[in-house]
DSSP file (Angstrom, degrees, kcal/mol; ACC not computed):
  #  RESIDUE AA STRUCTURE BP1 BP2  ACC     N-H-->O    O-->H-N    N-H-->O    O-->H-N    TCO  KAPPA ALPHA  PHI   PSI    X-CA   Y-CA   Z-CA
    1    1 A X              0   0    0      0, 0.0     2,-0.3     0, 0.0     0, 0.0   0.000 360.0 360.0 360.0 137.2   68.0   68.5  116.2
    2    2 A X        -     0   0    0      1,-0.0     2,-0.6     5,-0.0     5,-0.0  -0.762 360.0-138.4 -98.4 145.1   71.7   69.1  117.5
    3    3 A X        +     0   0    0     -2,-0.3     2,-0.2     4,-0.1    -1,-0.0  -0.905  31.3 163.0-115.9 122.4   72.7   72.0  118.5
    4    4 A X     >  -     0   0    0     -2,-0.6     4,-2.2     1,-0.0     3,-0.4  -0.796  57.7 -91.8-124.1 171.5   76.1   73.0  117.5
    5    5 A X  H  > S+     0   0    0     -2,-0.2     4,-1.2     1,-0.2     5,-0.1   0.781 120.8  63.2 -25.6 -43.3   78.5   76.5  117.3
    6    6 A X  H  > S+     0   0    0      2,-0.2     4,-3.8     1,-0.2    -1,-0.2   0.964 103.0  32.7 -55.4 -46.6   76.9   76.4  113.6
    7    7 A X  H  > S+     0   0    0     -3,-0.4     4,-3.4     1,-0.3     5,-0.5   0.990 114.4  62.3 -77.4 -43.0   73.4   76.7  113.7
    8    8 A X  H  X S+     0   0    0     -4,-2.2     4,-0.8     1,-0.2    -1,-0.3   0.808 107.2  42.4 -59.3 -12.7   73.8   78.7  116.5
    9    9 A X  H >X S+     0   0    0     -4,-1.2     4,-1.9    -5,-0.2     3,-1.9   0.950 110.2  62.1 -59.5 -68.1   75.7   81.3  114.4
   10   10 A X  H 3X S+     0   0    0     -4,-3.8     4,-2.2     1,-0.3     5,-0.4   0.930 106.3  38.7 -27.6 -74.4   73.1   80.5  112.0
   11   11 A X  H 3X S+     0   0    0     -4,-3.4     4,-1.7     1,-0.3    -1,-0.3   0.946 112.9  63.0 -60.2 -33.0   69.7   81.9  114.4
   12   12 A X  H <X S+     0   0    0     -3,-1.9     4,-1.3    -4,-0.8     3,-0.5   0.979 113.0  25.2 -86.5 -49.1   72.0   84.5  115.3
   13   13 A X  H  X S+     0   0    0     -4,-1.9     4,-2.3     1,-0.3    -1,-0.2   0.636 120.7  58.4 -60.2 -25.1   72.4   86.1  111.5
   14   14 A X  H  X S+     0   0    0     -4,-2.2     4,-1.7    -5,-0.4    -1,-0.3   0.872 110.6  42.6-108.3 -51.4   69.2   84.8  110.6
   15   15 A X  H  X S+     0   0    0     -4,-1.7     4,-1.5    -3,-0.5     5,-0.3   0.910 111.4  54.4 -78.4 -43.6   67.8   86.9  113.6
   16   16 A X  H  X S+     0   0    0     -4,-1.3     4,-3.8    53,-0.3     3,-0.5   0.919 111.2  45.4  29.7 -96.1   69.8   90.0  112.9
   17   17 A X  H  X S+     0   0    0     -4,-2.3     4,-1.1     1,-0.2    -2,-0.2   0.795 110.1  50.4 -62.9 -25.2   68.7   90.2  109.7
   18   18 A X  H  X S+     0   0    0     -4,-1.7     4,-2.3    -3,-0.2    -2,-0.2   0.768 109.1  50.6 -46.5 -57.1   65.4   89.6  110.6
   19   19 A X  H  X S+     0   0    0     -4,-1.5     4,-3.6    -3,-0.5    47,-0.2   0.862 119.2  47.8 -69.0 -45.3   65.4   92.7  113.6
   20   20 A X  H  X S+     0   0    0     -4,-3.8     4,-2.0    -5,-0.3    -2,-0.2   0.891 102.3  52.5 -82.6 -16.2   66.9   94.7  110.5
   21   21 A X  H  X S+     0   0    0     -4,-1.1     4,-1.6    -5,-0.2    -2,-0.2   0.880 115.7  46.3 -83.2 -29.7   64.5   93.9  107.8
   22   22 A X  H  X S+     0   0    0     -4,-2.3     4,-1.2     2,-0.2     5,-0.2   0.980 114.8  48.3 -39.9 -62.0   61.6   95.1  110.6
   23   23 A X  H >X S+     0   0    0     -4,-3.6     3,-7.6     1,-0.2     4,-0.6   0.905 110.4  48.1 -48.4 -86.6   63.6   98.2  111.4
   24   24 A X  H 3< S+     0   0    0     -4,-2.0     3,-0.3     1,-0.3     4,-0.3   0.589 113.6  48.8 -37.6 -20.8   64.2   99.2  107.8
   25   25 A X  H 3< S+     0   0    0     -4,-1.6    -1,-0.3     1,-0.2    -2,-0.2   0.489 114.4  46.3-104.1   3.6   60.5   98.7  107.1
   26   26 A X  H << S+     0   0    0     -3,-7.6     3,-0.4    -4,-1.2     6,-0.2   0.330  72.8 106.9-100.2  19.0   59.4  100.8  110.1
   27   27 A X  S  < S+     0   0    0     -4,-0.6    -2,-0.1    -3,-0.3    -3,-0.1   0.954  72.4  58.2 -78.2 -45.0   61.5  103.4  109.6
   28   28 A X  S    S+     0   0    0     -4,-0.3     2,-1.2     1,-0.1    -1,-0.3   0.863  82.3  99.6 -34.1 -46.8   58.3  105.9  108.3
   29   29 A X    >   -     0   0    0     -3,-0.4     3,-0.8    -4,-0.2     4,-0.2  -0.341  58.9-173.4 -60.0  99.9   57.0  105.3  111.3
   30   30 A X  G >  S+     0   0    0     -2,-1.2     3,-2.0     1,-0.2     4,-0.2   0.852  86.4  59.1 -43.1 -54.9   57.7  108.5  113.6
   31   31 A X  G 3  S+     0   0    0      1,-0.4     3,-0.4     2,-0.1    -1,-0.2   0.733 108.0  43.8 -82.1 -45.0   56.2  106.8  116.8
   32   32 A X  G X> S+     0   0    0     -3,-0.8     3,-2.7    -6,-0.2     4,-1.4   0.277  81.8 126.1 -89.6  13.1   58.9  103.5  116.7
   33   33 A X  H X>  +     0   0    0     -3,-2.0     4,-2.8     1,-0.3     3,-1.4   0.921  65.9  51.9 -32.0 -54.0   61.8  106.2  115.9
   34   34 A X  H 34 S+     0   0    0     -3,-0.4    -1,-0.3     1,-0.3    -2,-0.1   0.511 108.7  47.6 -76.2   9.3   64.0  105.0  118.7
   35   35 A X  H <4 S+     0   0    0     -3,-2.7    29,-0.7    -9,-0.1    30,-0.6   0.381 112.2  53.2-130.1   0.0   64.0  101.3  117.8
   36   36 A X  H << S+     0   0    0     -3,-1.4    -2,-0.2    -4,-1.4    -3,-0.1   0.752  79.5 102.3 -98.3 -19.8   64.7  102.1  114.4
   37   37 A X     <  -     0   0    0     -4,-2.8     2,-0.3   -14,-0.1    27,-0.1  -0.310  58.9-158.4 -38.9 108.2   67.8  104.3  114.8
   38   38 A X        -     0   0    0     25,-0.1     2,-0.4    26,-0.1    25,-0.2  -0.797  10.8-142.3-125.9 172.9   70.5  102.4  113.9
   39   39 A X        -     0   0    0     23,-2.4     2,-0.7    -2,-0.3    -2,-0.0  -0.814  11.6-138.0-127.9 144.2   74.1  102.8  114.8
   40   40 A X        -     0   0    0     -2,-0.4    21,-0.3    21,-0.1     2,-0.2  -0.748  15.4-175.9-104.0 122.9   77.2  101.9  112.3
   41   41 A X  E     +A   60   0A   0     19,-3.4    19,-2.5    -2,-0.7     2,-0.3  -0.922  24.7 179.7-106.0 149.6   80.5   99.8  114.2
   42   42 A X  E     -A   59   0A   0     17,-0.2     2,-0.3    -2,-0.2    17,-0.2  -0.832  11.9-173.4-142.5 156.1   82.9   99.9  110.8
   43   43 A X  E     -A   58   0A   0     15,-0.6    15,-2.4    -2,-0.3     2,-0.1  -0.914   6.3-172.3-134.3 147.7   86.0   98.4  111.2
   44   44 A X        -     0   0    0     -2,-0.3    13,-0.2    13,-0.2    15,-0.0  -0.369   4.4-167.2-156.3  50.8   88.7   98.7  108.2
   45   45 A X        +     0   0    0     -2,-0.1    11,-1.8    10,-0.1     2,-0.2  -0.105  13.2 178.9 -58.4 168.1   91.9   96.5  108.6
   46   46 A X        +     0   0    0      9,-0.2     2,-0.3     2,-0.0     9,-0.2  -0.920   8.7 171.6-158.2 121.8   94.9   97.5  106.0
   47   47 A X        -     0   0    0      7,-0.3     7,-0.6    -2,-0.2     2,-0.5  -0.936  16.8-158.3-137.7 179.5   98.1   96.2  105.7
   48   48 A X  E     +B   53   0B   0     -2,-0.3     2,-0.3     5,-0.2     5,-0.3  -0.959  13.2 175.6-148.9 114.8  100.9   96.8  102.8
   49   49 A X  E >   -B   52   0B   0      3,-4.7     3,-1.1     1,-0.5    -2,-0.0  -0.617  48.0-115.0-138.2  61.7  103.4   94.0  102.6
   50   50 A X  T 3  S+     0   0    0     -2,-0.3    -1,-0.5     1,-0.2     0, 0.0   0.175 114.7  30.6  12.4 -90.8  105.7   94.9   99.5
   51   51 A X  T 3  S+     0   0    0     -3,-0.2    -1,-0.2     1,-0.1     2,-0.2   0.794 128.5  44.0 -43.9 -62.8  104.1   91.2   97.7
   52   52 A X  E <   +B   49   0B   0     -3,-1.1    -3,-4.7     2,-0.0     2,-0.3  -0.625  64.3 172.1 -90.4 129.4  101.2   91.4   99.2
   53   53 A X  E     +B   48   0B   0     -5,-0.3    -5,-0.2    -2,-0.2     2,-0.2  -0.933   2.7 173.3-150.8 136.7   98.4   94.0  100.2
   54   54 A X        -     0   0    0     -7,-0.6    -7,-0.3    -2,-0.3     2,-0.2  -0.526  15.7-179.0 -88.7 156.2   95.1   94.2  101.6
   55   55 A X        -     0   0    0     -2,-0.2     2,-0.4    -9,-0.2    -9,-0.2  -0.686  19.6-172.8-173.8 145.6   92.3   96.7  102.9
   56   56 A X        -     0   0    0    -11,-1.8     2,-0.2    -2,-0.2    -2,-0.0  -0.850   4.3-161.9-141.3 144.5   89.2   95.0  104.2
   57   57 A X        +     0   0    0     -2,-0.4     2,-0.2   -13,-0.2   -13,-0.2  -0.804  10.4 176.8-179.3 126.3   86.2   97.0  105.2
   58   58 A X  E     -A   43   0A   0    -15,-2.4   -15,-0.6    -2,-0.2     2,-0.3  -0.637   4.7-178.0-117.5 156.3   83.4   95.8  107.4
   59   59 A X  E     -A   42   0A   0     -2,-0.2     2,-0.4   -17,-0.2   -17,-0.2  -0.815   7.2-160.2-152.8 126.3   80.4   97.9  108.4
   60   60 A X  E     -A   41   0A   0    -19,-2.5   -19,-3.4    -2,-0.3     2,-0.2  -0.820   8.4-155.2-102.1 156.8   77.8   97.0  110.5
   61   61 A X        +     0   0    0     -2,-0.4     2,-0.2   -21,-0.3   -21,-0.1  -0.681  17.7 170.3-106.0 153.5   74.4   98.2  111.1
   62   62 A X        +     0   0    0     -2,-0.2   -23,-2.4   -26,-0.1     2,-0.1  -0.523   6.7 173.8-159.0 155.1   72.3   97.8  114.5
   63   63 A X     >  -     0   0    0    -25,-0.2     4,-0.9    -2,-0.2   -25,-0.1  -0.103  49.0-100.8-122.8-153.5   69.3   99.2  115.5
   64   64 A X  H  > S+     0   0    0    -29,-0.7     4,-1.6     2,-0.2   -28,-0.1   0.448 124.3  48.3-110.9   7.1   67.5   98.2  118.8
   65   65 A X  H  4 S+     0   0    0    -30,-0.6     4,-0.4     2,-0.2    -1,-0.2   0.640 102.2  62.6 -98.6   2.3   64.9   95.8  116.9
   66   66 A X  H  > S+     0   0    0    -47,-0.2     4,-1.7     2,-0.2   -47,-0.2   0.868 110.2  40.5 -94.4 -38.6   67.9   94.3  115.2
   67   67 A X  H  X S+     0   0    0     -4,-0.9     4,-2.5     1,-0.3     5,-0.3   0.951 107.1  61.3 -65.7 -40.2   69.0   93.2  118.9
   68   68 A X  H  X S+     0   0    0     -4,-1.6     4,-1.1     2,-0.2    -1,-0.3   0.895 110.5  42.3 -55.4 -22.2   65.5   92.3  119.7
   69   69 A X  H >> S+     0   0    0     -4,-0.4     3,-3.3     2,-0.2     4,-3.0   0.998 108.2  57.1 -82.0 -69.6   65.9   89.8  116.9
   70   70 A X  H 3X S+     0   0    0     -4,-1.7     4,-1.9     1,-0.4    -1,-0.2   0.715 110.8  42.1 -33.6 -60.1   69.2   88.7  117.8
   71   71 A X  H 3X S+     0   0    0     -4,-2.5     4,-2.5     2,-0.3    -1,-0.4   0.686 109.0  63.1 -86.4  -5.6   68.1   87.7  121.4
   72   72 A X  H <X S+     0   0    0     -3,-3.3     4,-2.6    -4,-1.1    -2,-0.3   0.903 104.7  48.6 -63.4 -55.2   64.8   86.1  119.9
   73   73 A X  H  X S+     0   0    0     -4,-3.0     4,-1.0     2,-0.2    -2,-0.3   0.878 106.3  51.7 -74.2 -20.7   66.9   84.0  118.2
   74   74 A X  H >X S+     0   0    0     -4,-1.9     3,-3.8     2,-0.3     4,-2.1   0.983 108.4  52.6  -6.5 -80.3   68.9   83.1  121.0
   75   75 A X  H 3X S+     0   0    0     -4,-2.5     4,-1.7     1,-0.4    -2,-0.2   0.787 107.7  53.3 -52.0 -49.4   65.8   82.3  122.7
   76   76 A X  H 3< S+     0   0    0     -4,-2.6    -1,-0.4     2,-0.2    -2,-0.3   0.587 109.1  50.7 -51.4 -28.7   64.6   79.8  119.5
   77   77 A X  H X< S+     0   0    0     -3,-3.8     3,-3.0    -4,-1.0    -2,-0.2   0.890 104.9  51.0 -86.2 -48.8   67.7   78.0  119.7
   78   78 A X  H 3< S+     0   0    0     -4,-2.1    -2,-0.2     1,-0.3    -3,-0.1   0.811 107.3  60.8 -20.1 -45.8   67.6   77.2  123.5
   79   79 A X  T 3<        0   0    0     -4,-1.7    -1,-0.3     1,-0.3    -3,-0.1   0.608 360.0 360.0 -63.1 -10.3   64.0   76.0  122.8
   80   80 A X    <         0   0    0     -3,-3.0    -1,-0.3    -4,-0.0    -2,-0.2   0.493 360.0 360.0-102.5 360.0   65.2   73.5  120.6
C-alpha cells in the first residue's frame, strides 16, 4: 500500500473517532473518569465584508482515549 499525506490524515480521523466513540461509551464508568474527560478547543472565525460575510464555527472534543487512538493510528500507519 502507499503511504501518502491522505491516508495518513485518514488513520488519524479514523483513530480520533475511534478514541472518542470508546470514551463516550465509558463515560458511566466512574473508575476510567480521567480518560474520559474531554476538553473542548472551539475556534469561530467571522468576517463581514459589505458583499460578502461569513462566521465559521469549529469545536472540537478530546479526551485522553481520543489521543490514545490518535497515536494508535499513527502507530498502524507506520506498520504498513
Amino acid at each position: 500500500m502507499k503511504k501518502n499525506f491522505g491516508m495518513l490524515l485518514l488513520f488519524l480521523l479514523l483513530g480520533w473517532l475511534a478514541g472518542a466513540w470508546i470514551a463516550k461509551a465509558l463515560q458511566p464508568v466512574k473508575a476510567v473518569a480521567f480518560l474520559t474527560k474531554a476538553t473542548t478547543i472551539r475556534w469561530s472565525p467571522q468576517a463581514d465584508l459589505d458583499i460578502i460575510s461569513y462566521d465559521i464555527s469549529l469545536q472540537f472534543q478530546m479526551s485522553l482515549l481520543s489521543l490514545i487512538g490518535i497515536i494508535a493510528a499513527v502507530w498502524l500507519y507506520r506498520r504498513l
